[in-house]
C-alpha positions as CSV (number, residue, x, y, z in Angstrom):
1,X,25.7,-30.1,6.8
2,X,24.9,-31.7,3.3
3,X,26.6,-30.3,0.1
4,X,23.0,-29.7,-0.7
5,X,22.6,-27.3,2.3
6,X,25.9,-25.5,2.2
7,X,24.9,-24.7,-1.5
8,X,21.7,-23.7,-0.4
9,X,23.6,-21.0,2.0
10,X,25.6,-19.8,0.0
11,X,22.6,-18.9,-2.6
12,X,20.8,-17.6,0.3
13,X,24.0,-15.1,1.3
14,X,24.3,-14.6,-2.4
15,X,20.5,-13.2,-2.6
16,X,21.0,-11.1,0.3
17,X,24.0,-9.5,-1.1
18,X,22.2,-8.5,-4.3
19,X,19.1,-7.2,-2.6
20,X,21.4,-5.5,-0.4
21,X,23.1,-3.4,-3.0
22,X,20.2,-2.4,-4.9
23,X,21.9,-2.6,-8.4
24,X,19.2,-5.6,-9.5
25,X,15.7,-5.6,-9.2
26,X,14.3,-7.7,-6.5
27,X,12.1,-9.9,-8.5
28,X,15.0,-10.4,-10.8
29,X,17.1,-11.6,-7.7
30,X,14.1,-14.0,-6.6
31,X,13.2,-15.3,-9.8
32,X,17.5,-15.9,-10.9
33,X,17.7,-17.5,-7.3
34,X,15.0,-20.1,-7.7
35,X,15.9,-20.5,-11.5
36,X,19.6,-21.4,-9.8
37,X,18.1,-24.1,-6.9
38,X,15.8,-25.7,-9.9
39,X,19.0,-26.2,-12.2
40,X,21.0,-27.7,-8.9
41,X,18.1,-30.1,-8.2
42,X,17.9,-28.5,-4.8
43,X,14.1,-29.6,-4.9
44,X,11.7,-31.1,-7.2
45,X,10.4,-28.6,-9.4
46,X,6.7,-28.4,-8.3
47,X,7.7,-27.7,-5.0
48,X,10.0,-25.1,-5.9
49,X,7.1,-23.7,-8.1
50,X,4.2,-24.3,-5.7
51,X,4.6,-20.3,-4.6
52,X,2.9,-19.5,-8.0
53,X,-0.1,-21.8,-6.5
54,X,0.3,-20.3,-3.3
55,X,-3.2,-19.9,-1.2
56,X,-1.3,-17.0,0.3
57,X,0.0,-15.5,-2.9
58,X,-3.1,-16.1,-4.9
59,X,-4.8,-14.3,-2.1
60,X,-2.5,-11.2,-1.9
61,X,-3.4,-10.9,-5.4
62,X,-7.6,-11.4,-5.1
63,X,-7.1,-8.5,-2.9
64,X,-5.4,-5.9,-5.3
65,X,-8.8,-5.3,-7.0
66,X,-10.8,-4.9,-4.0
67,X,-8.5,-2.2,-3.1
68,X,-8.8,-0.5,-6.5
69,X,-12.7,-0.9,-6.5
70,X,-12.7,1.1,-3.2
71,X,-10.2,3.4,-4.7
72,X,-11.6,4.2,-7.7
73,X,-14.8,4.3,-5.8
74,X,-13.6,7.3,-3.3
75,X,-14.9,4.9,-0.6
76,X,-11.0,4.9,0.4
77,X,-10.7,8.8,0.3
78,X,-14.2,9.7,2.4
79,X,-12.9,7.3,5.1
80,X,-9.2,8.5,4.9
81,X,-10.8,12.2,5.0
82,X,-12.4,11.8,7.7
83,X,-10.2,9.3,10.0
84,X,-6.8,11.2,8.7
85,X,-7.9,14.6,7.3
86,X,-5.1,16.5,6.4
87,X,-2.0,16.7,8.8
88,X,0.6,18.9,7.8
89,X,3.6,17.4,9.8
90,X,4.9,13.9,9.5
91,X,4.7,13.1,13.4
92,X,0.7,14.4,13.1
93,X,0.3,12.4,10.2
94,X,2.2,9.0,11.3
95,X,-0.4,9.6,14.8
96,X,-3.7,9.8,12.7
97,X,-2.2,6.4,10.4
98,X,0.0,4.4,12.4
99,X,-2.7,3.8,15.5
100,X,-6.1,3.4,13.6
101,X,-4.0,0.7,11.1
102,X,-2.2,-1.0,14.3
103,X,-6.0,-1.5,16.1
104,X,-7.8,-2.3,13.0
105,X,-5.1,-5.1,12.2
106,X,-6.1,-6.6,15.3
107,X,-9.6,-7.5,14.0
108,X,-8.8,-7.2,10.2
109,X,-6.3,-9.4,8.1
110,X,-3.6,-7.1,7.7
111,X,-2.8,-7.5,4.1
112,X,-6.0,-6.3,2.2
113,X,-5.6,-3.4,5.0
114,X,-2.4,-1.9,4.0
115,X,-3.5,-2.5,0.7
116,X,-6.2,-0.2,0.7
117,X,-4.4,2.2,2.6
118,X,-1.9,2.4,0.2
119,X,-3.6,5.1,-2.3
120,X,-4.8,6.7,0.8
121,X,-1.8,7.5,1.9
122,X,-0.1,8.0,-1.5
123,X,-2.8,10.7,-2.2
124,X,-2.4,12.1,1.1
125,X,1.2,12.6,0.3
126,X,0.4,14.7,-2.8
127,X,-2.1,17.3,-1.2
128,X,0.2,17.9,1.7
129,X,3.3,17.5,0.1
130,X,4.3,15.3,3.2
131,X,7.3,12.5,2.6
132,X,5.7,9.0,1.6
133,X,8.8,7.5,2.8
134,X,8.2,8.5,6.2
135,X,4.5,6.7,6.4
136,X,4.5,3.8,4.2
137,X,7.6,1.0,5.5
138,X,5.6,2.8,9.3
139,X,2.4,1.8,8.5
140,X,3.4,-2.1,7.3
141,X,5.4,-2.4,10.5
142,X,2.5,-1.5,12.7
143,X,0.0,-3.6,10.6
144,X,2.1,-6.4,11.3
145,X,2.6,-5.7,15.2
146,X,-1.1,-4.8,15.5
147,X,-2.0,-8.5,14.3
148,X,0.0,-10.1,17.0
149,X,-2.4,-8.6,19.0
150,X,-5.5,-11.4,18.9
151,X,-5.9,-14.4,17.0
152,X,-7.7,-13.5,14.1
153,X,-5.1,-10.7,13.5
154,X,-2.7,-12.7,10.7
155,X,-2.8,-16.4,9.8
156,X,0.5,-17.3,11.4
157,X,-1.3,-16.7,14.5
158,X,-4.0,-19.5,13.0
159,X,-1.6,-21.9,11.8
160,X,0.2,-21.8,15.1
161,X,-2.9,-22.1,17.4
162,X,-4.2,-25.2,15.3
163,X,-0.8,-27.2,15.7
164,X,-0.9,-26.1,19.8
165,X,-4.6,-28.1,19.4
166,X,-3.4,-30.7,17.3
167,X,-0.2,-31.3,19.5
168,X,-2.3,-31.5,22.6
169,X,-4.9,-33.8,21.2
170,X,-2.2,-36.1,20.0
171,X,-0.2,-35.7,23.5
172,X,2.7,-34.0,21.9
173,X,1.9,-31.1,24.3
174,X,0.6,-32.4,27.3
175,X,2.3,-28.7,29.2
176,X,0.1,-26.8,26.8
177,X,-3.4,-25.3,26.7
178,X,-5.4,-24.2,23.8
179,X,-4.5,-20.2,22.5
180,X,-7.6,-18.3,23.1
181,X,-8.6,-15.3,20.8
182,X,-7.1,-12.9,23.3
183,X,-4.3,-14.8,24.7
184,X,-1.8,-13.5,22.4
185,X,-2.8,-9.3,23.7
186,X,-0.3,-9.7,26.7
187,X,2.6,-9.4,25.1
188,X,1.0,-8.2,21.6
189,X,0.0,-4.7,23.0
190,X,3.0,-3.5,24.4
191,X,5.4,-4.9,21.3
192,X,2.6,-2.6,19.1
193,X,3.0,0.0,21.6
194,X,6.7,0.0,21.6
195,X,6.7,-0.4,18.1
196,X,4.8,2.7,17.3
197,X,7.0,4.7,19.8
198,X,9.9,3.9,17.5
199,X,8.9,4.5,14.5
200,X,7.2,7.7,15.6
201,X,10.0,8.5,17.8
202,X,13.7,7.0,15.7
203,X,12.8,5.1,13.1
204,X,11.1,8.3,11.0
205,X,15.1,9.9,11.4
206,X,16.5,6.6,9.9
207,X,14.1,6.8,6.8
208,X,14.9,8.8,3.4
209,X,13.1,11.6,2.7
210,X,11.4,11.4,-0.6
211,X,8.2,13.7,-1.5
212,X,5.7,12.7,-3.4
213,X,5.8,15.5,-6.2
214,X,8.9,13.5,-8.0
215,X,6.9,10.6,-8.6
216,X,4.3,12.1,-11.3
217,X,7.0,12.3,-13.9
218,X,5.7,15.3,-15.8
219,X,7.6,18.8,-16.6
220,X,7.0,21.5,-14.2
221,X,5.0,24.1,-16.9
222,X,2.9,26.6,-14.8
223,X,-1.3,26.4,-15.4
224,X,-3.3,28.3,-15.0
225,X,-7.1,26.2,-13.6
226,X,-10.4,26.9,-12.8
227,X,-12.4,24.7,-11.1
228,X,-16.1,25.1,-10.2
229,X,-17.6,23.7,-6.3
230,X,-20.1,20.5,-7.1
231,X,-23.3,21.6,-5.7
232,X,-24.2,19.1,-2.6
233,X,-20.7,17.7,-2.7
234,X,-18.1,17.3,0.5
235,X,-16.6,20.7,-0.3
236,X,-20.0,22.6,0.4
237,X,-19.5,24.7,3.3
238,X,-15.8,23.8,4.5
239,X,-14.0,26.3,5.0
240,X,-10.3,26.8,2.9
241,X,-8.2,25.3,5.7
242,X,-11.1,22.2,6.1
243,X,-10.4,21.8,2.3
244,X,-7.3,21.6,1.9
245,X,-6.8,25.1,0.2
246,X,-5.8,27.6,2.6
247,X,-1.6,26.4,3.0
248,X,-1.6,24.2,-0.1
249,X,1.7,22.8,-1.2
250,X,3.1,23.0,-4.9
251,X,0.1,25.5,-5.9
252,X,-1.6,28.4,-5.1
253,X,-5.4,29.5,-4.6
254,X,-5.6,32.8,-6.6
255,X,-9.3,33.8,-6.3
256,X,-12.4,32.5,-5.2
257,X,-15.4,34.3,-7.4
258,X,-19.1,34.0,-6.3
259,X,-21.9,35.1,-8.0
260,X,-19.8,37.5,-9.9
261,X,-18.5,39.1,-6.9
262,X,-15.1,38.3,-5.5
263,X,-13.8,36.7,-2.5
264,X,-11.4,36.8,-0.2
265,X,-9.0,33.4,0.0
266,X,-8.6,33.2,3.5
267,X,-8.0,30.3,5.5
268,X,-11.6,31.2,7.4
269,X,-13.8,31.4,3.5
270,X,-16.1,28.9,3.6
271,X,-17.2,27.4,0.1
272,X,-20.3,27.5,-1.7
273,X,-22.0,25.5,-4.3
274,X,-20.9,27.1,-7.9
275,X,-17.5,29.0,-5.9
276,X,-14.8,29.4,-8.9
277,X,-11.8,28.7,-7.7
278,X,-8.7,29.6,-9.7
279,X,-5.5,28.1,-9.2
280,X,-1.7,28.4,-10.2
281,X,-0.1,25.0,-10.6
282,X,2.7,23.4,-11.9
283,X,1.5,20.0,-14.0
284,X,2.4,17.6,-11.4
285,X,0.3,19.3,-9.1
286,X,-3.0,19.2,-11.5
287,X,-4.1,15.9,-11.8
288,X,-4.6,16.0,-7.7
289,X,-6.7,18.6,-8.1
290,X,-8.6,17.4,-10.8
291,X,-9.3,13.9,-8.6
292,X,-10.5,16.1,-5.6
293,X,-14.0,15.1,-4.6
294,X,-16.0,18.3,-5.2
295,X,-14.5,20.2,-8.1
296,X,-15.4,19.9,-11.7
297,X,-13.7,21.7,-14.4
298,X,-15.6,24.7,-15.9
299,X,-15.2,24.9,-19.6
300,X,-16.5,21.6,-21.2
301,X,-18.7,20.0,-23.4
302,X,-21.0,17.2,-23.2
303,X,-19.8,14.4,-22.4
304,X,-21.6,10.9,-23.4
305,X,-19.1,8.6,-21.4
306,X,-18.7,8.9,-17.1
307,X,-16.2,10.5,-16.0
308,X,-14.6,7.7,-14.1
309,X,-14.2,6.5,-17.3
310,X,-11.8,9.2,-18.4
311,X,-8.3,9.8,-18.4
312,X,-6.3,13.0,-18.5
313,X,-3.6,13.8,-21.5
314,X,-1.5,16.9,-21.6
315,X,-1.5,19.0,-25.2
316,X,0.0,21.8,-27.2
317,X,-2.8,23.7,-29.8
318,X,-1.6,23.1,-33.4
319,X,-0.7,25.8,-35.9
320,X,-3.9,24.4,-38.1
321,X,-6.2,24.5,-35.1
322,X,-9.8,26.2,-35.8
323,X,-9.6,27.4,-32.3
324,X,-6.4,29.6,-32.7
325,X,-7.9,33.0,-32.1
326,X,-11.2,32.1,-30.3
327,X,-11.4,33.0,-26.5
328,X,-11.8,30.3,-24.1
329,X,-15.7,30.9,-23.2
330,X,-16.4,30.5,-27.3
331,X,-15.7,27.2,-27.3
332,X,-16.5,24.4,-28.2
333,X,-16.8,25.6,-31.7
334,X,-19.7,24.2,-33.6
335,X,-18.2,21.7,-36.0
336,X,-15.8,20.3,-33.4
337,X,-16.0,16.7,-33.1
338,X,-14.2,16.4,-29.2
339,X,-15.6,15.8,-26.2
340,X,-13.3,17.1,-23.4
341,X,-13.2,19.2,-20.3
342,X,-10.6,21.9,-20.0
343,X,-8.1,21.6,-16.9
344,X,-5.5,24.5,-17.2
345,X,-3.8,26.4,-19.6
346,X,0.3,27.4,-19.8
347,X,1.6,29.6,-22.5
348,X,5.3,30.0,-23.1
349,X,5.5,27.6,-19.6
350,X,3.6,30.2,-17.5
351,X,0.1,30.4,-16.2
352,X,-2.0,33.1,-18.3
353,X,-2.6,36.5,-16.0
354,X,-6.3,36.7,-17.4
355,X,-9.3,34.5,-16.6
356,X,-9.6,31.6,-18.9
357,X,-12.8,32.3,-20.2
358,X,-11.2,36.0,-21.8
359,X,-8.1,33.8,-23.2
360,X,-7.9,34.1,-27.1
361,X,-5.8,31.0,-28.0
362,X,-2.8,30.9,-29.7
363,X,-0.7,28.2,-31.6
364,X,1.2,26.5,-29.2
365,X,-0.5,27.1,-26.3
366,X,-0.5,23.7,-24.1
367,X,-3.0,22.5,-22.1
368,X,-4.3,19.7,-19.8
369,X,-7.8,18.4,-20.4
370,X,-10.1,15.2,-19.2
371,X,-11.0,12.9,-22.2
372,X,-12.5,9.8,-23.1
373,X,-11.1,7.3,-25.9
374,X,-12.5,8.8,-28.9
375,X,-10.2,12.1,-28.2
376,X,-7.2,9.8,-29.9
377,X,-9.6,8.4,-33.1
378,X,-10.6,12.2,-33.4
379,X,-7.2,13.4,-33.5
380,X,-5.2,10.5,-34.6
381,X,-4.0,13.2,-37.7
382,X,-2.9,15.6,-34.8
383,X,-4.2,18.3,-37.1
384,X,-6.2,20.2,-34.0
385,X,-3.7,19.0,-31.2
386,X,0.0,17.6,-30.8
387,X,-0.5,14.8,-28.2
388,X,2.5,15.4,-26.0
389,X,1.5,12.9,-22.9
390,X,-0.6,11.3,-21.0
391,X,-0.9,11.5,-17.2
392,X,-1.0,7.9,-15.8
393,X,-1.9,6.9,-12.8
394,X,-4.5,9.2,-12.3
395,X,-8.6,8.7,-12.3
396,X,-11.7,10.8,-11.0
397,X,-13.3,8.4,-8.5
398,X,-16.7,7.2,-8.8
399,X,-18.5,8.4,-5.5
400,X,-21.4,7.1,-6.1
401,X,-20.6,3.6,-5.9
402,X,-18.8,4.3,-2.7
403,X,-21.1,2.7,-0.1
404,X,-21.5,-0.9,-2.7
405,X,-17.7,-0.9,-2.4
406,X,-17.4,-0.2,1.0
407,X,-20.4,-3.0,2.1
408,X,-18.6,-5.2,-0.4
409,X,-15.5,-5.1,1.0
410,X,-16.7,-5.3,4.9
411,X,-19.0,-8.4,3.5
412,X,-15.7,-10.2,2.2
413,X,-13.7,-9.5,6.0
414,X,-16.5,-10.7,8.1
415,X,-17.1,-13.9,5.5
416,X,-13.2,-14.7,5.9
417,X,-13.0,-13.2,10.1
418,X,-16.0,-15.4,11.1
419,X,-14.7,-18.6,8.9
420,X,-17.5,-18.6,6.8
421,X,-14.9,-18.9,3.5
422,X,-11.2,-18.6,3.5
423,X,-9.5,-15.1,3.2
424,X,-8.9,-16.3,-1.1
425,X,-12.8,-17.2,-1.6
426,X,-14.1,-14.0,-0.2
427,X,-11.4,-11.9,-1.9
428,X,-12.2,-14.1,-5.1
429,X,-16.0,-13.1,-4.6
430,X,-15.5,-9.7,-3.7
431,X,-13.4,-9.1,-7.0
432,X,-16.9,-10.3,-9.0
433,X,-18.9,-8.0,-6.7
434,X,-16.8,-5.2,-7.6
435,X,-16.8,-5.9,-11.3
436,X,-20.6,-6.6,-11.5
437,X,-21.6,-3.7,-9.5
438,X,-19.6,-1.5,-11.6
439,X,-17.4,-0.3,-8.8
440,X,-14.4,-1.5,-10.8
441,X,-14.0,-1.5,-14.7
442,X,-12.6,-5.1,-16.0
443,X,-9.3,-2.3,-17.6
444,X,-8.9,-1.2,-13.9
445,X,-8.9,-4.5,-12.3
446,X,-6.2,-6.0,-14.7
447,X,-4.3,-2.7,-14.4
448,X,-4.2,-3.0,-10.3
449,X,-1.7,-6.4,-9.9
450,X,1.0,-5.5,-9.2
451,X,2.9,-8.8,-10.9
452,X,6.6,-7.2,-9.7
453,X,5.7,-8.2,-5.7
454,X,3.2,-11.1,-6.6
455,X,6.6,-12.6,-8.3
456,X,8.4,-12.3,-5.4
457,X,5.9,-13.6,-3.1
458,X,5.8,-16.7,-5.6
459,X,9.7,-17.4,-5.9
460,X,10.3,-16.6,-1.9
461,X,7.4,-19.6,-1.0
462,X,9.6,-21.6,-3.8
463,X,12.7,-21.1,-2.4
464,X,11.2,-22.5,1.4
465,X,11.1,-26.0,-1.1
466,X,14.4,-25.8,-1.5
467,X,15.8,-24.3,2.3
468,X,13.9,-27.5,3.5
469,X,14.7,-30.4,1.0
470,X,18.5,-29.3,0.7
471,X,18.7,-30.1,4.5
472,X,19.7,-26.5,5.4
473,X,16.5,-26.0,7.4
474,X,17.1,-29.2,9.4
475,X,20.4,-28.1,10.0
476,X,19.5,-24.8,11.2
477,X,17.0,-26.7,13.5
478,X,20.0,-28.3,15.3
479,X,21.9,-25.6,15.8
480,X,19.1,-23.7,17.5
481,X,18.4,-26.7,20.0
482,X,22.2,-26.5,21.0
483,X,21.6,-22.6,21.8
484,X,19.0,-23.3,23.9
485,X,20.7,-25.4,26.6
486,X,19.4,-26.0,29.9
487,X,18.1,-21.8,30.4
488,X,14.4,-22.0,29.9
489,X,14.3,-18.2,28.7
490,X,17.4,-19.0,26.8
491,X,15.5,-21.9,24.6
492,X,12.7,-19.1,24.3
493,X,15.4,-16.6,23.0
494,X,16.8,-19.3,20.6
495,X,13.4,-19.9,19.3
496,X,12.3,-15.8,19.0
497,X,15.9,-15.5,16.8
498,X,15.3,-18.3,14.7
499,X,11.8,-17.4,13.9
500,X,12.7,-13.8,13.3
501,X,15.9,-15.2,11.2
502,X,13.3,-17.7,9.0
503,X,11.1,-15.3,8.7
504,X,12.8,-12.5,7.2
505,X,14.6,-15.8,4.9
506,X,11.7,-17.5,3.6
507,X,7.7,-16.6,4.5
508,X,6.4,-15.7,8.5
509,X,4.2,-19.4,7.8
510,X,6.9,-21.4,6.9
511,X,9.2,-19.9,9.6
512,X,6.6,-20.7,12.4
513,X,5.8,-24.1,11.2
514,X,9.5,-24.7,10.7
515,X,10.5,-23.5,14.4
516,X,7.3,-25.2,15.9
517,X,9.0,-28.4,16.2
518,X,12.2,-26.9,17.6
519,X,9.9,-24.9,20.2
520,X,8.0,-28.3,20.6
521,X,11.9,-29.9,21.1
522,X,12.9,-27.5,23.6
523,X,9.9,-27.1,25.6
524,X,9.7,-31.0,26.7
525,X,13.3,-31.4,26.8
526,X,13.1,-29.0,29.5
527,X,9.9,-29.8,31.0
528,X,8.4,-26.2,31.1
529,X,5.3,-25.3,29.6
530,X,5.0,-24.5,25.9
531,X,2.3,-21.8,26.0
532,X,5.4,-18.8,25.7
533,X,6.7,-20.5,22.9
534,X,3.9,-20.2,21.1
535,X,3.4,-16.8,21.9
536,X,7.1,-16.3,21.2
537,X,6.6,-18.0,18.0
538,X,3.4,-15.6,16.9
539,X,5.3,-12.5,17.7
540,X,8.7,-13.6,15.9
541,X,7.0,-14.8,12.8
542,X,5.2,-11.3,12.7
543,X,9.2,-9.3,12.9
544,X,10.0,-10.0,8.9
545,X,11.0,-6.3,9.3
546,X,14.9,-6.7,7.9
547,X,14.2,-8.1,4.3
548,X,11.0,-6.6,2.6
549,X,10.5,-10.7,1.0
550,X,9.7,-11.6,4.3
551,X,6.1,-10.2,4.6
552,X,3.9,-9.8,1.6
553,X,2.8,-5.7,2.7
554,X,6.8,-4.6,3.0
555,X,6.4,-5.8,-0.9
556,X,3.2,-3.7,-1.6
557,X,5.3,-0.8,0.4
558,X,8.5,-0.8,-1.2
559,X,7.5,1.0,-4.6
560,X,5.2,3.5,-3.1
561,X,7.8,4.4,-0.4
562,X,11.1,4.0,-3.3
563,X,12.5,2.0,-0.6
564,X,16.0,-0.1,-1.1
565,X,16.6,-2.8,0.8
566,X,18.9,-1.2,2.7
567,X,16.2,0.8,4.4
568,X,14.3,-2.2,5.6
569,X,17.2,-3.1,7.3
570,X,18.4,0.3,8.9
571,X,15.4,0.4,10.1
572,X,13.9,-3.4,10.4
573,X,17.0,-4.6,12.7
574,X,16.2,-2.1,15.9
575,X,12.9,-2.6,15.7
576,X,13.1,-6.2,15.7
577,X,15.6,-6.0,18.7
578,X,12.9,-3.8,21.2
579,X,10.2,-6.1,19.7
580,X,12.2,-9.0,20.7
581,X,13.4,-7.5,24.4
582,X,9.7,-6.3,25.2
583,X,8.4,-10.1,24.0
584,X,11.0,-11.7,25.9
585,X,10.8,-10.1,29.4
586,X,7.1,-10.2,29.4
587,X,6.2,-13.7,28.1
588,X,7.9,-15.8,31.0
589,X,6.2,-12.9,33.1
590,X,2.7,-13.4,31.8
591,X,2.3,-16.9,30.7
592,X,4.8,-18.5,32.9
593,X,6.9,-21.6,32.4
């Protein structure tokens, strides 16, 4: 090899090290790698910044809107409730995610999938108290699986089936047939299947448990919260255990109060239009409830702005406060100037004994309540209230823009599914749809990139530049044609290995069109027929289970799951081995050389 290329190793080794150790943020150790290869010369410096241009990258990005229009829409929540519901054990759970994702990747591009299944599962998580870690790396493995399963189900599986066409019509391939839309299902099934098996089965055992109630970041003080059933809303005649309420984690149900009358909280209660419920929860446990579908706060006062509009802060009552002394159900007094609904209450860090409407207030007394902007120009003195946080993160979902964002978002998969526009253009389109529509507030949109992963995705493509012009990829090239030898399923294990190896190094595209010309190499050297190699070459590129770089959803996993990169690969590198044994025993089998 060049100097160029054993420089080029040595960076690569160097980047795995770091990511490995988990002492320097990942886009720090892209973004420091690439900055290194462009100060070497290791490639010109458009091509080592062409990821930032990236059709792929660009596109991953289009998409993070869409998802956060059928977020903040509750078009994500409805479909979750009723596909998902509410498991309460992590193998129940991983059942109702991990199979519906792996089947729908099959059809749908699996990117803006797990993206909008992200918050679903995140909010699942919170209501059930279920570890996130346990679904989220899960569900991007079996997205990725699940699209080796037809054509349409990633673009590696495009890319590879239009240079099978173009190498036959230019008699580079004259063993070969064109893929067909199913082909790939033969061996793309049972690697899914096997794949689900294990992360149901060992990989959940290899993963850290983290809950989701450590990721709110606010102090556990004790409210006390009453919320009032929307009439006509989901809730309306479920019964406590359909709802969520009857075993719920990090809170209680105190009461249920109807018509004046009381009733009793068991898991068989149905709910009715204008039900009380009164809760005792700890602050990072109010903010879900205030987001459930179906419940509104009771004490509040008119409110010009929507409420998807709104944002929740928590309080303390100042010592100057005109309310200091009035009970709950008095206000709002008549001179206030806030607008605000009334979440909970916590004195002293406990949740008041008494119904909130018989509170008298007292100095000091914190609270959480829903607000719009002109809260912080009313009390920018702090003379009524001491602003003590705000809860980020959360938002009440606009259901009534559900069914826009849903059609919206089916509108932009069949556009880019039946080649109409590329994957980008109907993302692109579907971002204005959501905007104009009102499904998504310009604030929203912004606030949904997540620009940590989108520069990772940019420097990994980059660094490809550089892997390829310092000669290292050419080299690597070589070495996997003198694996292969004379053993026809040894060339196809040479070729599954170096995929999987590129892939998890530099993109799954660049890995497949990289090893195409070995597989091409290989194939007529030995005078077999190159339709496994393909097939091979579609399932390897879709393993980029070791490194989270290698695929763009183990990026848009990673944070929600507080995954290190050493949990990728605990749990990546078996995986990747069963994938690779079930691929390799069946595709001589089916496809024949």
């Amino acid at each position: 090899m060049s100097a160029a290329a054993w420089t080029m190793l040595v960076m690569l080794v160097a980047m795995f090290v770091l990511l490995v150790s988990n002492k320097v943020p990942a886009w720090l150790v892209f973004i420091g790698t690439l900055t290194v290869a462009m100060t070497l010369r290791l490639a010109p410096d458009a091509a080592l910044l062409k990821g930032f241009g990236n059709t792929g990258v660009v596109t991953v990005a289009a998409l993070y809107p869409v998802a956060a229009g059928m977020y903040a829409t509750g078009a994500i929540s409805l479909l979750s409730e009723r596909l998902i519901g509410l498991p309460r054990s992590i193998r129940m759970a991983q059942l109702k995610i991990f199979v519906p994702v792996s089947v729908a990747s099959a059809f749908l591009y699996n990117t803006p999938l797990v993206a909008m299944m992200i918050p679903a599962v995140r909010d699942l998580t919170r209501k059930t108290g279920l570890s996130g870690s346990k679904l989220f790396m899960g569900m991007s493995y079996v997205a990725s699986l699940g699209g080796t399963i037809t054509l349409i189900g990633t673009s590696v599986n495009l890319v590879v089936a239009g240079m099978v066409s173009d190498g036959i019509a230019q008699g580079h391939l004259a063993n070969a047939r064109p893929i067909g839309i199913f082909d790939p299902m033969w061996i793309g099934v049972p690697a899914t299947v096997a794949g689900l098996a294990f992360m149901i089965l060992i990989g959940t055992r290899l993963l850290p448990d983290k809950t989701a109630a450590s990721d709110v970041g606010v102090r556990r003080r004790t409210y006390r919260s009453e919320f009032q059933v929307e009439e006509g809303s989901r809730l309306e005649g479920k019964t406590l255990e359909q709802a969520g309420f009857a075993r719920p984690v990090g809170y209680g149900l105190e009461s249920i109060k109807r018509n004046g009358s009381w009733v009793e909280p068991n898991a068989d209660a149905r709910l009715e239009p204008g039900d009380i419920l009164t809760f005792m929860v700890p602050a990072d446990g109010l903010p879900g409830l205030w987001t459930t579908i179906g419940l509104v706060p009771i004490y509040a006062t008119k409110m010009t702005s929507s409420r998807h509009e709104h944002q929740l802060v928590e309080v303390a009552l100042s010592g100057r406060a005109p309310a200091i002394g009035h009970r709950i159900s008095e206000l709002p007094l008549p001179e206030s100037p806030y607008q605000m609904m009334l979440l909970g209450v916590s004195r002293n860090g406990e949740a008041p004994h008494q119904p909130l409407g018989d509170l008298r207030l007292e100095a000091g007394d914190a609270a959480i309540v829903e607000v719009d902007d002109a809260f912080f120009y009313e009390n920018r003195k702090e003379t009524d209230f001491i602003l003590t946080k705000r809860l980020e993160g959360f938002r009440v979902q606009r259901i009534d823009r559900a069914l826009m964002a849903g059609a919206i978002t089916v509108g932009m998969v069949a556009l880019a599914a039946f080649g109409v526009m590329s994957l980008l253009n109907a993302a692109l389109l579907a971002t204005m749809a959501m905007l104009l529509t009102g499904c998504l507030t310009i604030e929203r949109a912004w606030q949904s990139f997540d620009w940590r992963t989108l520069v990772v995705l940019g420097a990994a493509v980059g660094l490809e530049s550089a892997v390829t012009a310092s000669g290292l990829g050419s080299a690597a090239a070589s070495a996997f044609r003198a694996i292969g030898g004379s053993s026809p399923l040894l060339a196809l294990t040479a070729v599954f290995l170096g995929t999987v190896v590129l892939t998890n190094v530099i993109t799954n595209v660049a890995s497949a069109v990289l090893m195409f010309s070995v597989a091409t190499y290989l194939s007529v050297a030995l005078d077999v027929s190159f339709y496994p190699f393909a097939m091979v070459l579609i399932s390897a590129a879709s393993c980029a289970f070791i490194n989270p770089a290698g695929f763009q959803t183990n990026l848009m996993v990673q944070e929600p799951g507080g995954y290190s990169f050493g949990d990728f690969a605990r749990v990546g590198l078996p995986l990747t081995i069963l994938v690779g044994v079930v691929v390799l025993v069946l595709a001589p089998i089916v496809y024949g050389f």
